[in-house]
C-alpha positions as CSV (number, residue, x, y, z in Angstrom):
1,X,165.9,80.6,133.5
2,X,168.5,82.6,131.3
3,X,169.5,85.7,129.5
4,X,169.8,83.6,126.4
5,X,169.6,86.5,123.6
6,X,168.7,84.6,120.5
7,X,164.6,83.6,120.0
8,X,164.0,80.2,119.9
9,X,161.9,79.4,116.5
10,X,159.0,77.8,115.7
11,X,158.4,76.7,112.6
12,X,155.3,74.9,110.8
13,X,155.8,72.4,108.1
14,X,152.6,72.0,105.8
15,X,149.7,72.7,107.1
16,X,149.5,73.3,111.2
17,X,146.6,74.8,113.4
18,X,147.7,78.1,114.2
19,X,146.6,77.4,118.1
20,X,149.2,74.6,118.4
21,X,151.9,76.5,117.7
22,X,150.9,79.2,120.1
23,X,150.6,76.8,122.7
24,X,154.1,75.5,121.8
25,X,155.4,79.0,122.0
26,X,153.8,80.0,125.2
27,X,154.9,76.9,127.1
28,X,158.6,77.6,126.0
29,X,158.6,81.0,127.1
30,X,156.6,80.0,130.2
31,X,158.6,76.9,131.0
32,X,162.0,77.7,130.2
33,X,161.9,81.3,130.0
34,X,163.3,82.1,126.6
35,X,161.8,84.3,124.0
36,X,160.3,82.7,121.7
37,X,159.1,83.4,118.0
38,X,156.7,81.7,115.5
39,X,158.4,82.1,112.0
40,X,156.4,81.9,108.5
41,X,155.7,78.1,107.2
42,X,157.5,75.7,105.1
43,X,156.6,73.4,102.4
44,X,155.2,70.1,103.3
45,X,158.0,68.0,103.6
46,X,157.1,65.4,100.5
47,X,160.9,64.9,100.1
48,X,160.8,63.0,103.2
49,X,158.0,60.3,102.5
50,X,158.7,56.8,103.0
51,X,156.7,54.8,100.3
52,X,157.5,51.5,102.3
53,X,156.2,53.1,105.3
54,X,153.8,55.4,104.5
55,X,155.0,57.7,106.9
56,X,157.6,60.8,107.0
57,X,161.3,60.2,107.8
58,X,162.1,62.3,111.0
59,X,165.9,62.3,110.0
60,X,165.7,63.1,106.5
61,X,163.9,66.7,107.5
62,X,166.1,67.3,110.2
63,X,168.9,66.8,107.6
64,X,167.2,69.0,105.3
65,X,166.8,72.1,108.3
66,X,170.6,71.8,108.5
67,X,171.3,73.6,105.0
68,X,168.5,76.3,106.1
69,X,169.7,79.6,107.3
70,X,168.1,80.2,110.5
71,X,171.1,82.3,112.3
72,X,169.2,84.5,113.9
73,X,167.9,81.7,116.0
74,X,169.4,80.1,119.2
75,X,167.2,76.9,118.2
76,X,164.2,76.3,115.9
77,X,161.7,73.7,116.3
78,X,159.6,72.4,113.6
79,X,155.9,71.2,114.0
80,X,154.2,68.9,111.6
81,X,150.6,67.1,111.1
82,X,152.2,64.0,110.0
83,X,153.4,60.8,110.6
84,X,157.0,60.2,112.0
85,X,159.2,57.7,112.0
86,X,163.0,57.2,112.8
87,X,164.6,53.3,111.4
88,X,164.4,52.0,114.9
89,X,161.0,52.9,115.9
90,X,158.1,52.3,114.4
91,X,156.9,56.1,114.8
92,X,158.3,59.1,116.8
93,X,156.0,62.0,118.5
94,X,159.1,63.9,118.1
95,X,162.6,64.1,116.9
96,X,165.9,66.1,117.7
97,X,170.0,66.0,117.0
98,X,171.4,65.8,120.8
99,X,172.8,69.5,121.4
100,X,171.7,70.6,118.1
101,X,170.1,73.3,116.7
102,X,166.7,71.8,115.4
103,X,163.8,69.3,116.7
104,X,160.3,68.2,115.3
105,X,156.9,67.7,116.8
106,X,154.5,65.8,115.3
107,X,150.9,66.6,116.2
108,X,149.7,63.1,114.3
109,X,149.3,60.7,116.8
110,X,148.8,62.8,119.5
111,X,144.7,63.4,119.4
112,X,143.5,59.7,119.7
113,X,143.9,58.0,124.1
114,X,145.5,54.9,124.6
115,X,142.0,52.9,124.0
116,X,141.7,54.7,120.7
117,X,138.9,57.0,121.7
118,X,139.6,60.6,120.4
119,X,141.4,63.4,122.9
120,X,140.1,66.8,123.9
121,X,142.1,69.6,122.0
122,X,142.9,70.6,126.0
123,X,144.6,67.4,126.2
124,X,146.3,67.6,122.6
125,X,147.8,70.6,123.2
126,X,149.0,69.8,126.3
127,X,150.9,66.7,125.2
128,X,152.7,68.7,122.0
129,X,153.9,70.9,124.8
130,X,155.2,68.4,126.3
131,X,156.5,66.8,123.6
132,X,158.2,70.2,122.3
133,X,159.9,71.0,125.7
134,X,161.0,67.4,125.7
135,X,162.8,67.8,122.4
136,X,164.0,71.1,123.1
137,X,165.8,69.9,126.3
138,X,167.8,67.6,123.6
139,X,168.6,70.8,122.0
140,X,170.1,71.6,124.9
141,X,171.8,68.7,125.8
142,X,169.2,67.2,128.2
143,X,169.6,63.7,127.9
144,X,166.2,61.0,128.6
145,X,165.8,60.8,132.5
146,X,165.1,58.0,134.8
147,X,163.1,59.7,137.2
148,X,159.4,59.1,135.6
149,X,158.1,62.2,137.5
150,X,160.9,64.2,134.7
151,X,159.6,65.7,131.5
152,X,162.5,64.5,130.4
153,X,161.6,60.9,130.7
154,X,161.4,58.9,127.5
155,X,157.7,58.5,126.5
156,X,157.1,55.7,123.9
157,X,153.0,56.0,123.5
158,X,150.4,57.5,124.5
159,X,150.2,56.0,128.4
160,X,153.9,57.3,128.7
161,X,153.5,60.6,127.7
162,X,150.4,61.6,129.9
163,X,152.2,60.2,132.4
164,X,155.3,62.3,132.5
165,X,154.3,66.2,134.0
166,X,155.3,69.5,132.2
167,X,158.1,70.1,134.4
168,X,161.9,68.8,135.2
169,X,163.2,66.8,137.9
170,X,166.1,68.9,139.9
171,X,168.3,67.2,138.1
172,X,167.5,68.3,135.0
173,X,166.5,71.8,135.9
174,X,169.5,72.7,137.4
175,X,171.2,71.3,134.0
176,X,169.9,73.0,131.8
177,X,170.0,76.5,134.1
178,X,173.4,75.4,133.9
179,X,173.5,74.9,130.5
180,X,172.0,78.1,129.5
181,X,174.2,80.3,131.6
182,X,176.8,78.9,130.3
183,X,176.0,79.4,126.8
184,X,175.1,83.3,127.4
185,X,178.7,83.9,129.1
186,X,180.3,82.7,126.1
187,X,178.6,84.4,123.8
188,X,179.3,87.8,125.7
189,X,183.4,86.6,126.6
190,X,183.0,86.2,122.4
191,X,181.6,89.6,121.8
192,X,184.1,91.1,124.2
193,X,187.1,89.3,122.4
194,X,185.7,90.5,118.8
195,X,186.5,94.5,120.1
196,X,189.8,93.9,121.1
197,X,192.0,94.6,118.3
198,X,194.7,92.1,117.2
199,X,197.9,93.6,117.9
200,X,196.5,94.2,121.6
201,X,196.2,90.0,121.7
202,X,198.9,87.7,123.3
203,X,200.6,85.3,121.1
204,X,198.8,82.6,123.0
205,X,195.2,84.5,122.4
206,X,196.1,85.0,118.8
207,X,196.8,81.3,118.3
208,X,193.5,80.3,119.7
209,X,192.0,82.4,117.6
């Protein structure tokens, strides 16, 4: 889909089955056709706990990825075994800054069906997929998508997110192709710019600069 150079990243938080994030990796590379790497874990996130809530605040770890060096890495995605929650929902399968650089996935509440009877890992897998190339089209500047036959479609439960297939609407694809070309020209027109030397720069080139 692009000739993105930087890896996206993918990152556990506490303590993560090793399968998932494979699964997350593979689908990105599959789906969206970037490379993709799985980087060592991080602490579990206690600063985030919400004693009121007993659950994690989604936010508060995205806030704390944001001091993090990761500049080797177009995007990084984090993936937890916990409970998420942003202030105006009562939990979150996932989280991400629109056109940011980093997005969670929680694997929590993702291995129980809508009448509460427990999920294949088949189907658990499949719906953190889902819930990671969702996030990462954030990332990306994706915004949610009306079309309900659009991975990119909000997904509120359980119901909503098996609903929703593992691929974008037209619209969205062709975004974030768009997006991604984009993104890879100006990194080259920036490379090219760096090798120029500065007396060889018009005053209106230097100025921008």
């Amino acid at each position: 889909m692009s000739s993105q150079k930087k890896p996206i990243g993918v990152i556990p938080l506490g303590d993560v089955p090793e399968i998932a994030l494979k699964v997350i990796a593979a689908h990105i590379s599959g789906y969206y056709k970037l490379s993709v790497q799985i980087l060592p874990p991080l602490e579990h996130p206690e600063y985030a706990f919400d004693e009121r809530r007993f659950q994690y605040n989604a936010g508060i770890i995205l806030k704390a990825f944001e001091s993090m060096r990761f500049k080797d890495y177009e995007k990084v995605m984090g993936v937890l075994n916990l409970d998420l929650f942003i202030p105006i929902f009562t939990h979150v399968f996932g989280e991400a800054k629109q056109g940011g650089k980093f997005a969670l996935v929680s694997l929590f509440r993702l291995g129980k069906n809508p009448d509460g009877s427990p999920s294949p890992s088949s189907l658990i897998f499949e719906r953190a997929a889902k819930v990671a190339l969702h996030e990462l089209g954030h990332l990306f500047n994706l915004l949610h998508c009306r079309e309900k036959r659009c991975l990119m479609h909000f997904s509120g439960d359980i119901q909503n997110l098996d609903e929703i297939p593992l691929y974008l609407c037209r619209y969205c694809s062709n975004f974030l192709k768009d997006r991604l070309l984009r993104q890879s020209d100006t990194e080259e027109s920036l490379k090219k710019l760096d090798k120029i030397p500065l007396n060889r720069l018009s005053s209106k080139e230097r100025f921008r600069q």
